[in-house]
Each structure stands twice: as structure tokens, then as C-alpha cells.
N, C-alpha and C positions, 0 to 999 in steps of 0.2 A: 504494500500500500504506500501511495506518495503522499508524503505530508512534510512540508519543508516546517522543522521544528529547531528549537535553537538546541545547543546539546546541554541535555537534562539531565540533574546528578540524581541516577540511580538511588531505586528503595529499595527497601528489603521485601519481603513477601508479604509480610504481615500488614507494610504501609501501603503495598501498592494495594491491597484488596480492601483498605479501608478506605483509600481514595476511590477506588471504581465503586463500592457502594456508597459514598455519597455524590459521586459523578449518576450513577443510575437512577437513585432515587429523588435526585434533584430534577433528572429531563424527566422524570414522572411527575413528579407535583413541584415546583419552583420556589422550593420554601427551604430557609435554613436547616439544614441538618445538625441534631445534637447529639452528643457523644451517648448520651441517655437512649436516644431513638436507635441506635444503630446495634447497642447491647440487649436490647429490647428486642429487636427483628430479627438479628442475625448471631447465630451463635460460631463467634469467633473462640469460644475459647478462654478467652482472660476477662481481666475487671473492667470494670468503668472506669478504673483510674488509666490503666494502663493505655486501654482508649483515647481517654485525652492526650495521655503525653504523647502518643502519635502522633494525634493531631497535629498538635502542638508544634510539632518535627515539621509536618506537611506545611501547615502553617508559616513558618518559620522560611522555607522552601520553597515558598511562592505557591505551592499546589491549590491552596485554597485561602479563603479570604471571609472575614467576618463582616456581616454587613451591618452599617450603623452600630446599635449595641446589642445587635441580636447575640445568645449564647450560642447560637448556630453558627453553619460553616459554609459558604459555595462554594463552588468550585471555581480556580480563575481559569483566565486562559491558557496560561502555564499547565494547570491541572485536566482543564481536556486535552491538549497537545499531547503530554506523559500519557491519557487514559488509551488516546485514539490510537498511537506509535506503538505503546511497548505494553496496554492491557486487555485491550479491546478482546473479547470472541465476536466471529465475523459471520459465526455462523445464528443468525438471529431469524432464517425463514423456513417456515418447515418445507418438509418434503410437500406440503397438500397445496401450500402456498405456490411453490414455486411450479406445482402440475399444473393449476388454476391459471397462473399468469400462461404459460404456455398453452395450454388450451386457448384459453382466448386470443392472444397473438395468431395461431394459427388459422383461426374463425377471419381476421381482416384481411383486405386485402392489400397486401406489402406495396411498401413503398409509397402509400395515396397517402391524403391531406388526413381521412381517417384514420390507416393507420399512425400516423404522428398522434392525433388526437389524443385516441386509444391510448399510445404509449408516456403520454402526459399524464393523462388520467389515473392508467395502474400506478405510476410512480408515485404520484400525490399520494394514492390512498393506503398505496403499501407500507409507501416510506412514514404514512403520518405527517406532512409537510408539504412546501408549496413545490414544484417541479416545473422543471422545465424541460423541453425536446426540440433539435434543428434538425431536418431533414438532411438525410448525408449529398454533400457536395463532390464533385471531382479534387482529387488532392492537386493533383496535375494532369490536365487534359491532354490526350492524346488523340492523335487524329484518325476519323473512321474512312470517312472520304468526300470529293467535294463533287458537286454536280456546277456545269456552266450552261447556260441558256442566253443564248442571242434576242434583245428585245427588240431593238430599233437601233438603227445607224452602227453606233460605236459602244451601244449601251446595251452591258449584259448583267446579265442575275448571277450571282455564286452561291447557291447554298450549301456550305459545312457541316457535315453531319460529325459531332466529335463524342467519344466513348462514353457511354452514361445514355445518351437519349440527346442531348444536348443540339440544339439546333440553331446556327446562325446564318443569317441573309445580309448579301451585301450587294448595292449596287457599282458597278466597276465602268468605267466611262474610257474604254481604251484607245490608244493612239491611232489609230486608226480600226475600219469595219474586220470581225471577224466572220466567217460562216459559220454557220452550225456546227457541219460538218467536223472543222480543224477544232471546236471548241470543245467538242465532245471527245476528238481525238488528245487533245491536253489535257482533258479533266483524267483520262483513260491512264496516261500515262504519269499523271502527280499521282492518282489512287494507288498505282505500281508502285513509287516508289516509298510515298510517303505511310504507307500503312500499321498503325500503331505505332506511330513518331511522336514523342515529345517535340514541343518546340524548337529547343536546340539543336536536336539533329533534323528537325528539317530546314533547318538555317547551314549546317554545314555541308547536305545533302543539295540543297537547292543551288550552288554555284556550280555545278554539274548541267543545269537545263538551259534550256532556250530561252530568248529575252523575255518571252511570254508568260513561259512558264514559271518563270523568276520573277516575272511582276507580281502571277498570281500566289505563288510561293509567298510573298513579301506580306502580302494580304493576310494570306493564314496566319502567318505568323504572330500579326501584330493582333489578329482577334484572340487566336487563341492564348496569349499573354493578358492583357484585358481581362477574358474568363478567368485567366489564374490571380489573376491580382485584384479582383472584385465581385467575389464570389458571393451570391445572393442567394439569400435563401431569411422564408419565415421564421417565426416562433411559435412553439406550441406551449402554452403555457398552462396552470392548472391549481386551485388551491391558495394562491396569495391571498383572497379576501376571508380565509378560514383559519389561517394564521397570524393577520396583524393585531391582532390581541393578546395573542403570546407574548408579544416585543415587549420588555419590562418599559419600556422610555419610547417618546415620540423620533428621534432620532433612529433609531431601526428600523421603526419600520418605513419611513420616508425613505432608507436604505436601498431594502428591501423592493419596496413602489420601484422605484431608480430604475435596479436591475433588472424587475419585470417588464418595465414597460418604455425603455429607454434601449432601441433595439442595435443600434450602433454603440453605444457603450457595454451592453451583455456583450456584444462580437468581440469588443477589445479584450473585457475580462477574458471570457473563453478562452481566444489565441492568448493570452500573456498566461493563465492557469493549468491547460489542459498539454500535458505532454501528446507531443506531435503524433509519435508513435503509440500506436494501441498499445496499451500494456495493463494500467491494474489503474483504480480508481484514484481522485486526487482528493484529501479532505486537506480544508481551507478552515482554518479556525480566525477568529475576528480579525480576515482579512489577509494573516499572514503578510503585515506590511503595506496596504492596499487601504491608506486611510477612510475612502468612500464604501470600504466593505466591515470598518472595524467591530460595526455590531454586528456583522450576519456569521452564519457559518454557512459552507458550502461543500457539498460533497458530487464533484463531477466525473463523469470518464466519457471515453468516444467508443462509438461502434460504428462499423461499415464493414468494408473488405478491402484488409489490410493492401499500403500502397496504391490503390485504388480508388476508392472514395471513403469519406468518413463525416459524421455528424454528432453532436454532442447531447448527453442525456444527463441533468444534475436536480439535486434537490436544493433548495434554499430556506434558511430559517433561523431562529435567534439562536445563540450561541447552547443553550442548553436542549438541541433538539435529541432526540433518539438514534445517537451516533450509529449504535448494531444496525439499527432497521435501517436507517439512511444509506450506511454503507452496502449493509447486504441487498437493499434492494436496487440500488443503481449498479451495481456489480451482476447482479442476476438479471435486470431488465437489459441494460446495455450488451451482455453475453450472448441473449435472446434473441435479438435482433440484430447482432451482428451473423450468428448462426445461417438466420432466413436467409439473411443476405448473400452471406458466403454460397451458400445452395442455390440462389435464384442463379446468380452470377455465373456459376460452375455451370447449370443448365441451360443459360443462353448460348453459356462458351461452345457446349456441345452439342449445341442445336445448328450453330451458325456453320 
């Protein structure tokens, strides 16, 4: 699991399990915890006094923080970082949950405005929290093939068919009239060469062609750069108006509003949070440095098919959300859906 955390001096066993129950029992009811409530619930074994002086240690250690003159304890941020890193169980969804979720993913139909929906939806209600979902985008376009079309005079159509579905038209105003014929016969021969080409190689590829075909080379190029460097895509969002109440302070949750609905600043966070590479979940505790994120917590990852395309899946929510759930469930939604994907993808491979 990714969690950029500062480095935490190490508990003992006994401290770290008295901090993860009052980290648990905090994101269940948001109230102080007392040394009294936790000898009372959970049988550790030793005394009430003993208890405190733990505390006390944790305390001491930054783990946790008394608020006002309560005799109770929350937990800081310091103390979710240490729960999330080096305490957490990850495994918080049962088997019945995770057939549930899968079941119903298989019921939509991939890849549609529904399935995004959908996959907002379970997240919010799995995780207990607000959620969000992008649609996966091409990481880097690659080209499928181009079609040319003679309009009038000197005026021809080009349409770009590029890997994903992706479709762009452009009108080309050439130096002089081309026939059909020879236009067809270029398009013939860029499809031969350029086929599943990143841009680059077909920038090194295209000083090889004819003037023509080097104008229209120049074209693809620069759209399919464009596509990579202004990649557009919705949000599916789900749950923010069911959790700004949780926010202990008006500042969270304005936080919060922010990065649901402020669609070019969630794209920032994402690219600057989310490792590029598919790998394993990222949890973001207040902010992680990110003063316009300092009250939330964030638990995101990507799914698609790897090197190929990929879209982001996370929960968002005040700093005391239900870390297990959060984590286990955007780890098992975004797995889900990366799965279909991988399988649609394999199956067009071997249709085409």
C-alpha cells in the first residue's frame, strides 16, 4: 500500500493495538476515547493504569491528541499514518460482499456512462463515504488508421481512427487538387506503415514518405499529441451530500465540495497522487502536504489495462473515515474492473 508517511518511531505491540482501537473506535463514533472505555471493551490483559501510561507514550509520540479538556484521546494525523502503514488489516470485505459487487458489475454494460455510474455508486456505499470514478482514458495513443476523402478543389477530410474507439476529423486544405484515387492510395500506405505507432515513431518513420504523405504524417502527429496532453474525460461522483456532516469544522467540508465539484482541480490532484503505474492503492491522510486537502482523507488507485488505458477510482472523506473499508473497497472495486477490462480488451485483440 502507498502512503507517503514521514518515518514513525516504532511501538511495541501492546501500543500499536491500543492505538488501532482507539483509531477504530473513533471512525465508528467521533468521540474521545478513554482509557476507562477501552479496559471496559477490550480485554487486553493488564490494568487501567497500565493503559494510561501507554497512552500516555502514544501521546507523548504524537499518535494521538486530547481535545480541549476532554479525558479522552483522538487520534492525530501522525496516528492514522502509523494505523494505515504498519497496522491496518486490509482484509475488511467479506467473501459475500465482494460476490455481490461482482455480480452486479457483470449485470452493466462495461465501459458506458452506466457502468461508471454503477461503479460510483458501489464504492460510496461499500466504502461508507463519498466516491468518486473517471472513465479510463488512453495513457498514450496509438494509431489505428486514417481514412482520406476528397471534398472539393484542394479540400479533403482525414479521419483518425486511434486505439481505444477514439475518433478525430480534420479538414486539410492541400497545395494543390488530389484525386480520390492517389488519396486512398496514401491513406493505404500510412495505415502500412504507421500501425500501432506511438507518436514518436511515427515522427521518425514519416521522413521515409513522400511530400504528401509527410504533410499528412505531420497532421497525425500533432493531433495525436493534443489527445495525449489533454485528455478529457467526466466524473462520476456519489455520496458527498451524505457525508458533509461528518466534517467536525466548516472548512472540510468546503474541502471536500472543492474536490467534488471543481473538475480540473480533482484532474490535478489525481495526476500529482495517483502512481502512474497500476500497482496497489494510495491512502492520502490530511493531505499529505496538499494544504487545500488538509482536512480530507483520500484513498485512491487506477484500473484499466495496464500501459494501455487507465482511469481513476477513490473515496473521499474526513480524516476519521473507515480506513479497512475504504481501503479494501477501492482495492477490490478498482481490481474488478480492471479484470473486465483486461478480458474485453484480450477479446477484441482476438476478434480483430
Amino acid at each position: 500500500m502507498n502512503i507517503d508517511a514521514e518515518q514513525l518511531p516504532e511501538l511495541t505491540k501492546r501500543q500499536e493495538e491500543i492505538l488501532s482501537i482507539i483509531v477504530r473506535t473513533y471512525t465508528q463514533n467521533p468521540e474521545p476515547v478513554s482509557s476507562k472505555h477501552i479496559v471496559e471493551t477490550h480485554d487486553l490483559g493488564v490494568s487501567s493504569a497500565t493503559v494510561r501510561n501507554e497512552m500516555a507514550v502514544l501521546d507523548e509520540l504524537g499518535y494521538i491528541k486530547a481535545p480541549h479538556t476532554s479525558s479522552g484521546r483522538v487520534p492525530s494525523e501522525r496516528g492514522y499514518r502509523y494505523f494505515v502503514s504498519r497496522v491496518i488489516d486490509n482484509s475488511d470485505l467479506s467473501d459475500s460482499e465482494q460476490r455481490h459487487i461482482t455480480e452486479r458489475f457483470q449485470k452493466m454494460p462495461m465501459g458506458t456512462e452506466q457502468w461508471m455510474r454503477f461503479a460510483a455508486k458501489i464504492l460510496a456505499r461499500t466504502a461508507q463515504t463519498a466516491s468518486l470514478v473517471t472513465p479510463p482514458i488512453i495513457e498514450s495513443s496509438r494509431f489505428k488508421h486514417v481514412e482520406l476523402v476528397a471534398i472539393q478543389g484542394r479540400l479533403v477530410l482525414m479521419v483518425l481512427v486511434l486505439h481505444g474507439g477514439m475518433v478525430q476529423q480534420r479538414m486539410l486544405n492541400l497545395a494543390e487538387p488530389v484525386p480520390q484515387t492517389k488519396l486512398a492510395e496514401t491513406a493505404d500506405r500510412i495505415n502500412a506503415s504507421f500501425v500501432d505507432l506511438y507518436p514518436q515513431q511515427i515522427r521518425l518513420k514519416s521522413v521515409q514518405l513522400s511530400l504528401l504523405e509527410r504533410e499528412i504524417s505531420e497532421l497525425i502527429v500533432e493531433i495525436m499529441d493534443s489527445v495525449n496532453s489533454h485528455p478529457v474525460r467526466a466524473i462520476y461522483r456519489e455520496g458527498l451530500s451524505e457525508i458533509i456532516s461528518n466534517f467536525p469544522d466548516e472548512e472540510g467540508a468546503q474541502q471536500a465540495i472543492r474536490v467534488f465539484e471543481e473538475s480540473a482541480f480533482l484532474e490535478l490532484i489525481l495526476t500529482e497522487l495517483i502512481d502512474p503505474i497500476m500497482s496497489d492503492v494510495r491512502v492520502v491522510v490530511a493531505g499529505d502536504g496538499h494544504d487545500e486537502l488538509s482536512q480530507l482523507s483520500m484513498v485512491l488507485g487506477r484500473y484499466g489495462v495496464p500501459g494501455k488505458m487507465s482511469g481513476a477510482v477513490g473515496v473521499v472523506g474526513p480524516m476519521h473515515i473507515n480506513y479497512g473499508r475504504a481501503i479494501s473497497s477501492v482495492r477490490y472495486v478498482s481490481t474488478t474492473m480492471t479484470n473486465m477490462l483486461v478480458q474485453l480488451y484480450n477479446d477484441q485483440d482476438e476478434t480483430q
